[in-house]
N, C-alpha and C positions, 0 to 999 in steps of 0.2 A: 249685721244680723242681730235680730235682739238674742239675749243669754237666755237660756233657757236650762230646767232641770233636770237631770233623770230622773229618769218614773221610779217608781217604787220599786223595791229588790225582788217582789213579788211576781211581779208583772218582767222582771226580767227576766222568771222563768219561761214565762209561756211567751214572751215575743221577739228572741231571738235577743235579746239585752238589747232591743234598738230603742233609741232616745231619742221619742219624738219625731221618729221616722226618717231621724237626720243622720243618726249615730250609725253604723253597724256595727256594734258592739254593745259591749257589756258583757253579757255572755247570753282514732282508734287507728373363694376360688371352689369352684362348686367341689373341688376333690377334698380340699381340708385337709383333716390330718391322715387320712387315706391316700392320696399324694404323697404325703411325708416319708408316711414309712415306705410307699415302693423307692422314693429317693433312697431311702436307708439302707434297702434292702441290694439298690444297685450299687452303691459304693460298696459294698462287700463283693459283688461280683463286676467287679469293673475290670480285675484283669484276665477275666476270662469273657472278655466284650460280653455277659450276660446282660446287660441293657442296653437299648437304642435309643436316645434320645431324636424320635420323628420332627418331632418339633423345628428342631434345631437343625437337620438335612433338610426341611422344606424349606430354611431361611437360606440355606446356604443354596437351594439351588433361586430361588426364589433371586437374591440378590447376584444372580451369577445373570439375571434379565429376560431366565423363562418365566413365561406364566400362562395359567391358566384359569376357569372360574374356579373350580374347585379345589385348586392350590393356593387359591388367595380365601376362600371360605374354609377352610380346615388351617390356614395360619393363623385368620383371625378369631375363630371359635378356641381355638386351642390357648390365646390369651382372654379370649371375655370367660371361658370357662372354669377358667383359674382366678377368677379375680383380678386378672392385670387388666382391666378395661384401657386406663392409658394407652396402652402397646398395642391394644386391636385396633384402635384408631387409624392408624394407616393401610392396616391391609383391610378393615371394610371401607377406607376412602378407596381404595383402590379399587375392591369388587366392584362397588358399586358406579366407579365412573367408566371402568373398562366393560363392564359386564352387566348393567342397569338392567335391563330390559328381560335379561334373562335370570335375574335371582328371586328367590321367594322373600316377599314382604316382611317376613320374619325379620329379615337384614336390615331391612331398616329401623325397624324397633332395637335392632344390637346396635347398631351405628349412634343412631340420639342416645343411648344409655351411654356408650362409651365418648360422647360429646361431651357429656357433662362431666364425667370424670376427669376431664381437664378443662373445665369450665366455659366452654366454647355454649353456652345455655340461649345464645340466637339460633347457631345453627340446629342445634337440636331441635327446637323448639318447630324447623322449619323444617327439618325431618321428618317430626313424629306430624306437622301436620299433614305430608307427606302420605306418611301411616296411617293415619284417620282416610284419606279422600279415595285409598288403596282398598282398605278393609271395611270401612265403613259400619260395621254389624259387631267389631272386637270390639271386647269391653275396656282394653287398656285406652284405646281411640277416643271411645266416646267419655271415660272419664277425666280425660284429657282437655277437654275442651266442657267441662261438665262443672255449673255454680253450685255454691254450697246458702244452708239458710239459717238461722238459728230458732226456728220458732219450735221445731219440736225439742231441742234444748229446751226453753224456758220452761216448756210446759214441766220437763224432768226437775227442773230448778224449783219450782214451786213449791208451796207449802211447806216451806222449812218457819215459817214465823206464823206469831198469833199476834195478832192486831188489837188493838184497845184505842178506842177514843178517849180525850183529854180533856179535862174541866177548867182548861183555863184557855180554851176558846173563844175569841167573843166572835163579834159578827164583820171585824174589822178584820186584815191579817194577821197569823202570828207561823216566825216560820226560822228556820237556821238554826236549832238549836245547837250546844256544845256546853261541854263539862266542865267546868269550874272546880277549885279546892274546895270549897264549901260544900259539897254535896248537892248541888244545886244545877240546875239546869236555866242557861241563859240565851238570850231568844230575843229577834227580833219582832217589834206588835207596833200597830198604829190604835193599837184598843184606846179608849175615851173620847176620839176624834171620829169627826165626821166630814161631809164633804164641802159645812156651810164653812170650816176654817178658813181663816184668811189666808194662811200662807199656805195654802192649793187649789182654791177660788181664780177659774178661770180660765185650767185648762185643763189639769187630769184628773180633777174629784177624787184623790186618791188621798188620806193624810200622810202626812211623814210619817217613817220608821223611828221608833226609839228603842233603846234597850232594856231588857226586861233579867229579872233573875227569879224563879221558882225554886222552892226546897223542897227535894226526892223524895214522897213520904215512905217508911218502913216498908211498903208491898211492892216499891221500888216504879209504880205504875202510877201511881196518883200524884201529882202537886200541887202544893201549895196557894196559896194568893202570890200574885206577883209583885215584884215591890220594882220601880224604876233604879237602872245603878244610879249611883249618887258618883257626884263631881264632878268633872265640864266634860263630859265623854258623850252626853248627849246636845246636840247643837236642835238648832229649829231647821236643822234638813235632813237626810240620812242616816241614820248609822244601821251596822247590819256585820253577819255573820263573823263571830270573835272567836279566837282560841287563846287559851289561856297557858299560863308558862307550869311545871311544875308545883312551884311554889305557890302561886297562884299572884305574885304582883307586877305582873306582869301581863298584859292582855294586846295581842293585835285585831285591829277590826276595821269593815268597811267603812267608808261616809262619802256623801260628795267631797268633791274638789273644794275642803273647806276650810283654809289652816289659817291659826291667827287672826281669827274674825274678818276672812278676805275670802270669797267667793272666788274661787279662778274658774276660766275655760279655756277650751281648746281654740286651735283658730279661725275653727268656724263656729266659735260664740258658745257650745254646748259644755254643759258642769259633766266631767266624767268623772270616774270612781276614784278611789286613792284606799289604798290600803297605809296605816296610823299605827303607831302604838302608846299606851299610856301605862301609867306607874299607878300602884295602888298604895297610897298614904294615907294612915288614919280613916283606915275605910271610904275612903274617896278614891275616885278617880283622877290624876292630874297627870301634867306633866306630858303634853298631849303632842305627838312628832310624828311627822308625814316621814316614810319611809322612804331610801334617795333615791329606791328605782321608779318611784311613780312618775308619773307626768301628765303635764296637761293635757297633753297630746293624744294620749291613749288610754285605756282605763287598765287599773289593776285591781283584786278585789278577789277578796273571800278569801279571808288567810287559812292555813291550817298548821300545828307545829307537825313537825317530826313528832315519834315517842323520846327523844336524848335531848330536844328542846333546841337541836344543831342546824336544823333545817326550817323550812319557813314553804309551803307550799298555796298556791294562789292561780287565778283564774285570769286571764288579758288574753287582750288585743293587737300587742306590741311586734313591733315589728321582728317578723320572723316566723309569723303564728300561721298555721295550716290553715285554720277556718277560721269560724266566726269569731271564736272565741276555743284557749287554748290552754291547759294547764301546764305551769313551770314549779321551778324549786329552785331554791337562792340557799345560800349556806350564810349561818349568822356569824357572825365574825368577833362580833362583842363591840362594847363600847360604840355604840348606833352606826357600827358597821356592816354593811354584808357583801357578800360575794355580787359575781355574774348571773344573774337568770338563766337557766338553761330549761329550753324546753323538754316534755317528758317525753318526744316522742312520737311517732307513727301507730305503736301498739296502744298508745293511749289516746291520741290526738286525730279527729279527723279532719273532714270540711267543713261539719257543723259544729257545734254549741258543747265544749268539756269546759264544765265550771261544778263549784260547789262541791269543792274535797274535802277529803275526811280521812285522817293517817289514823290508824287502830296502833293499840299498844305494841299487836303483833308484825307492825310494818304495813300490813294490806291497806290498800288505797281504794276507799270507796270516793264515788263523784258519778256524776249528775250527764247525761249524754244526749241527745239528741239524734245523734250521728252514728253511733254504735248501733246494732239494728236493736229495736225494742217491739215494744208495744204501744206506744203512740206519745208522744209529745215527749218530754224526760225522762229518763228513766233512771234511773241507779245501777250501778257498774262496781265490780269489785276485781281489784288486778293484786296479783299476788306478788312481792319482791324476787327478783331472783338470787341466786345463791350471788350471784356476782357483785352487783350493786343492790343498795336499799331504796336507790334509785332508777334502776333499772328493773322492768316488770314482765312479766310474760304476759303478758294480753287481759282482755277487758271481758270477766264473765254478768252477763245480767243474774241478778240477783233474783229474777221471775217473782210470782206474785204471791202475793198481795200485796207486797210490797210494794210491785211496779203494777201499773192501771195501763188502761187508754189516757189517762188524763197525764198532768205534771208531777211528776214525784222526784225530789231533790232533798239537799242537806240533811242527808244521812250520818246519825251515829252511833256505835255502838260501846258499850261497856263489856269487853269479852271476859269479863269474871265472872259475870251477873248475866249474860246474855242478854241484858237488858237495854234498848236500845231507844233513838229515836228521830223520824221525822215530819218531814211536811209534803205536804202534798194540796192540789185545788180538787181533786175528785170530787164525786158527789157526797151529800149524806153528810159533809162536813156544815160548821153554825159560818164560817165566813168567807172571803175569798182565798185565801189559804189557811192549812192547819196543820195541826201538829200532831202526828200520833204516835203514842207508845209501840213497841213491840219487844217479844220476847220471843230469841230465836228456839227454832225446839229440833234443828236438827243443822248439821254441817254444811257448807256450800261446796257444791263443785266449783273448783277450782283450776281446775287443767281437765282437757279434753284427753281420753283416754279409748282404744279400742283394742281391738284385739284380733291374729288371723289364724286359725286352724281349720285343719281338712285332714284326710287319711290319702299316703302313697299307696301306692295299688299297682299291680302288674297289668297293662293295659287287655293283654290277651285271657286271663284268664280273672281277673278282677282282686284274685288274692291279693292281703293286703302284704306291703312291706318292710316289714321292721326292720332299724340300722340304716333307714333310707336317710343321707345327710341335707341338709338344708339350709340356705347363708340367704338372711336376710340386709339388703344393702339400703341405703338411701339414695336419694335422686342423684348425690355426686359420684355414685359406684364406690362411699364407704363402707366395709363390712361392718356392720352395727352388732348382731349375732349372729351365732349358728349354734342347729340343733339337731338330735337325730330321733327318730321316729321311734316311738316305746313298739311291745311288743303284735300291738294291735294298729301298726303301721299309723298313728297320730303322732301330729306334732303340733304347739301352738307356742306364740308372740306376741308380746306386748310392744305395738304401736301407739303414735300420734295422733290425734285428726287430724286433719287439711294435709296429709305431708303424702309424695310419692316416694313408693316403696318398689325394689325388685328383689323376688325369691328367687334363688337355683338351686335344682334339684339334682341330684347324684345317688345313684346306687349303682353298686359293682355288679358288670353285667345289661347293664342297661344303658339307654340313649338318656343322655343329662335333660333337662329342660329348665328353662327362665320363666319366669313370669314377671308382670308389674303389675301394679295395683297403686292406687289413690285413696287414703280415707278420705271421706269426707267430715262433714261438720256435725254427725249426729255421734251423740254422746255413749259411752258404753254399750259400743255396735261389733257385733264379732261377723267378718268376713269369712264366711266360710271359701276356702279353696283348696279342694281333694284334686290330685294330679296322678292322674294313671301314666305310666313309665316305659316307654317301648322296649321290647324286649332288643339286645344290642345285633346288631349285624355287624358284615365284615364291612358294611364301607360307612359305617355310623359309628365307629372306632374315632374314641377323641385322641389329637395328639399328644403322645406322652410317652414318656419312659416304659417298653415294653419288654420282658424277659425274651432272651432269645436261646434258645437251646439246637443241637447237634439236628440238624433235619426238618427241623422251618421254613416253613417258606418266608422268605425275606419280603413277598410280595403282598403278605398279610402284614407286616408288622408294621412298614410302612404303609399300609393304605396304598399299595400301587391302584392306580386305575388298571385295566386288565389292556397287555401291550398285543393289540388286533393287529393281524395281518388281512388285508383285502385277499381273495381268493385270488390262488397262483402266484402271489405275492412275497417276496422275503424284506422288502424295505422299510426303514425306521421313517415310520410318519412322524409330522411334529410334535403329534400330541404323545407318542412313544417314547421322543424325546427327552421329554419332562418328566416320566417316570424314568426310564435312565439314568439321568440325572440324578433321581433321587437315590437310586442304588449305588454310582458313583459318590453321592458326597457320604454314605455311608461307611464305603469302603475306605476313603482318605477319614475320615472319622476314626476308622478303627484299622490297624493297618495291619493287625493276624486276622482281622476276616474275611473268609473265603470263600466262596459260593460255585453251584455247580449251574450253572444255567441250561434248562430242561425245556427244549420244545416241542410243538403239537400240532397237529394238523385236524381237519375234522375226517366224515368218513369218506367223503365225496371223490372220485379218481380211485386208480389202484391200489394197493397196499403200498407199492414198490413207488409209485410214485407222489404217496404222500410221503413215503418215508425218507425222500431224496429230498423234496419240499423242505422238512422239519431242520435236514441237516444244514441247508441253505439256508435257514430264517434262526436258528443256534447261532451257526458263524455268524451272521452279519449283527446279534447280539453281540455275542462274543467280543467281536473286532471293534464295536462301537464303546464300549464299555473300554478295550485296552487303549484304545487309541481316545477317541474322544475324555475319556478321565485318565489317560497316564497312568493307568493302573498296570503294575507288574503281571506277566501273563501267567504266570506260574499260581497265582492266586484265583484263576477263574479256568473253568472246563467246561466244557457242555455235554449234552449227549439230546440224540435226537428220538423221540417215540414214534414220530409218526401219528397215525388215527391208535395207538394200540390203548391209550390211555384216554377213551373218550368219558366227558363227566356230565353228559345225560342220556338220554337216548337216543340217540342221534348214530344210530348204526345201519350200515346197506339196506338200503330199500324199506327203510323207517323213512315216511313223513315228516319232514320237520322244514322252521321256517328260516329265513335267512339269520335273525339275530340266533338263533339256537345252533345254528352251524357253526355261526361264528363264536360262536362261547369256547368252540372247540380247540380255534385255530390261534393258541396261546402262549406264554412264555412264562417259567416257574424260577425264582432263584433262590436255591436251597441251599441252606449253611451246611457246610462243610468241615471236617477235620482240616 
């Protein structure tokens, strides 16, 4: 294959750095401390059993191998509501596989939330799409499955710079600038050349790059004439994009594959790039060393230092690289040593084209994208360090415009004491194929995506608002992040991320808890408003927990019994009777001075005399069920029978009513006793 060159550094912005079309290279617990203190307050009454831990008898009867739906939905709510998402993970697997068909979709949005809290983030995932094909119309669903864009970002990014054209333009290229000790601005230019040259006569009309040095004038906008560096730093083919050392004798830069008066290529014939560095003696350049990670093979190029002079960042191809072209960082070592290349990354690095970096004093990494979404062709990108590494970044904000065009806009720099900056770009309105333009920033970049979520708790039946309402903001793993309580005019607000999934739970005493999630997206300083009205509490929306228990209770509230129906003329324990039994039973072995009277009922339907023989029959076979089935000493449980005399609606002789209302009547009560 004949040898052939790369095209100008120019041209390897706008065509993907390919060479000759042979290359492809060259160059992103809802109670809180309201919990606590009831904890607190039952350890002081613990030896007079003044708390019940419900909880803890639903597991026990739970692992004794009853179950039911709503015995596995109040164990599992009673850990997602607390914060222990972990621990619900099995009893909504359980709901949900015994009991699928009959639970509200709700459960399934608990289920993938409490997935991820032990990182199971497939199954979730296969959950909540579950939950999306379920609800279809929820907003948690549809943001779920919902893309983010960055274009009304940029437009917010914008106009932070004022633009200037440069007088040392010509009609040829000039492009790469970077900052020199001299005060001087150095730059790659093919100016005095044309395309009759001989040595690019033939196939790309393009002249070669040489290096250039301009002096800053006083207004920090204007420069100088150019003067060529001097000493063998410029060859008769490439050189291009330099950074200089502190000191300033020191300088790494682009060039072809051109060391020691030898042209090399790869081994398909083609000249790829090689990042050099040279020594500055007597005002000369010499002393001129291909650096060891280049290769023929693959191209490396566009150096940039660190601000400590420690690091060495640059643009390839090499093997390992995401896309086209891929920026890395090498640690200098001393003595023409240096470290491994590692690449920067996924947050920095996409499929396509990151070249042409640029490290500011302040750490921040400016460079040059294609791949990051923009505004057409290259754009310019600014990633902030994080507190961790100097090398590790949090993501790639566009710089928006004027800076960035529909056209190529690359080799970005700035002077952050001066704000005075500068680069190139092919847009229009410029004198050549690329150019150089000044700029002076006039105001701060966003640099991290930030939003925000506030709304007002409210009492869903009468809309007042409510203040003290608590509120625990988690992330996607079911970590608590914050929590906060609602000021006097029932608001609360959050600082959030974009792109990140969020869930809020809500708790006020008195009321039914509720969950939310939410998803920011990608739009910048976006405040999600979400006001959450709060059901006022009932007896069977009672979350499990520690409940005070006092002399003449019904033990059938504290635990949440489901209500133990008798069919009419009936005294027998159905199975589902059972399971609230149980839950009485493992109370009583729980607590072994408590004592209960168990009270039964009849409705109004038959005799007086012969509901009230009814009531005594369906007492006993309580009774007996509770002594015998849980071992409980008899002396500990009594009953007594009503009969219809204690009916709890209207449901009296020759009253209308329908079968559920009868049956509301014909019930079992277990009140705590001395």
């Amino acid at each position: 294959m004949k040898n052939c060159l790369s095209i100008p550094f120019s041209v390897f912005a706008r065509k993907s750095l390919i060479i000759i079309s042979v290359l492809h290279l060259s160059f992103s617990t809802l109670y809180g401390q309201g919990f606590d203190k009831q904890l607190a307050k039952a350890n002081k009454s613990y030896d007079a059993f003044a708390y019940i831990d419900a909880r803890a008898i639903y597991l026990d009867v739970a692992q004794k191998g009853y179950s039911s739906r709503l015995l596995y939905q109040k164990l599992a709510d009673s850990f997602y509501f607390t914060a222990d998402l972990d621990k619900s993970v099995e009893w909504y697997e359980k709901l949900l596989n015994d009991y699928k068909d009959e639970v509200d979709p709700e459960y399934l949005f608990r289920y993938a939330q409490s997935l991820k809290s032990v990182e199971r983030y497939e199954e979730a995932d296969e959950i909540m799409n579950s939950f999306y094909e379920l609800t279809g119309n929820d907003k948690r669903a549809n943001l779920f499955i919902n893309k983010k864009n960055y274009l009304d970002f940029i437009e917010m990014q914008s106009g932070k710079y004022d633009l200037f054209k440069l007088n040392i333009n010509s009609k040829n290229s000039e492009y790469a600038p970077s900052f020199n000790h001299k005060n001087q601005i150095v730059f790659a230019s093919s100016r005095g050349k044309d395309s009759r040259d001989s040595k690019m006569h033939g196939w790309t009309k393009t002249p070669f790059l040489d290096l250039f040095a301009s002096t800053i004038d006083e207004d920090q906008i204007t420069l100088k004439e150019p003067e060529k560096l001097k000493g063998k730093i410029n060859t008769k083919f490439h050189e291009s994009s330099t950074t200089f050392s502190k000191d300033g004798k020191t300088v790494y830069f682009s060039r072809n594959n051109y060391t020691n008066n030898k042209l090399g290529t790869s081994k398909k014939g083609v000249v790829l790039l090689k990042i050099y560095s040279a020594t500055l003696k007597e005002g000369k350049w010499t002393d001129i060393k291909e650096l060891p990670f280049s290769s023929d093979n693959y191209s490396v190029s566009h150096p940039a230092l660190s601000p400590n002079g420690k690091k060495l960042y640059f643009a390839s191809d090499m093997p390992g690289t995401f896309g086209q072209s891929d920026l890395y960082v090498v640690d200098i070592l001393g003595n023409g040593k240096f470290g491994k290349p590692q690449n920067l990354g996924e947050k920095i690095n996409t499929e396509g084209r990151e070249t042409f970096p640029y490290v500011s004093n302040s750490g921040r990494l400016y460079f040059s994208s294609d791949g990051h979404v923009g505004l057409g062709g290259l754009d310019i990108f600014v990633a902030v360090p994080s507190a961790e590494s100097d090398t590790d970044f949090n993501g790639a904000f566009n710089v928006g415009k004027p800076v960035n065009s529909s056209k190529d806009d690359f080799t970005f720099v700035l002077n952050e004491e001066t704000k005075i900056g500068y680069f190139a770009s092919n847009r229009r309105g410029g004198k050549g194929n690329d150019d150089i333009y000044s700029f002076r920033q006039t105001e701060e970049l966003i640099t991290s995506c930030k939003q925000y979520i506030q709304g007002i708790i409210s009492d869903k039946e009468t809309n007042e608002s409510l203040p003290g309402s608590e509120i625990m903001l988690f992330d996607d793993s079911g970590n608590l992040i914050e929590q906060t309580t609602t000021n006097s005019l029932g608001q609360y607000t959050f600082d959030i991320e974009c792109e990140s999934q969020y869930s809020l739970k809500i708790s006020k005493d008195g009321y039914i808890p509720r969950d939310i999630s939410m998803a920011s997206d990608d739009t910048f300083e976006f405040t999600n408003e979400i006001s959450v009205p709060l059901d006022p509490e009932k007896k069977s929306d009672l979350l499990l927990t520690s409940v005070e228990v006092n002399i003449g209770d019904d033990l059938s509230k504290i635990l949440q019994l489901e209500p133990i129906y008798f069919s009419l003329d009936d005294s027998e324990i159905s199975p589902e009777a059972e399971v609230e039994l149980q839950k009485v039973i493992s109370a009583m072995n729980m607590y072994p001075d408590l004592k209960i009277e168990v009270r039964s009922h009849t409705d109004s339907r038959s005799s007086f005399w012969y509901n009230k023989k009814l009531s005594v029959k369906r007492m006993r076979a309580t009774v007996k069920y509770i002594v015998e089935e849980g071992e409980i000493y008899w002396r500990r449980i009594r009953g007594k029978a009503y009969g219809e005399r204690r009916l709890i609606n209207k449901c009296e002789d020759d009253v209308p009513c329908t079968e559920e209302e009868h049956q509301e009547n014909r019930r079992s009560e277990f009140i705590v006793r001395k």
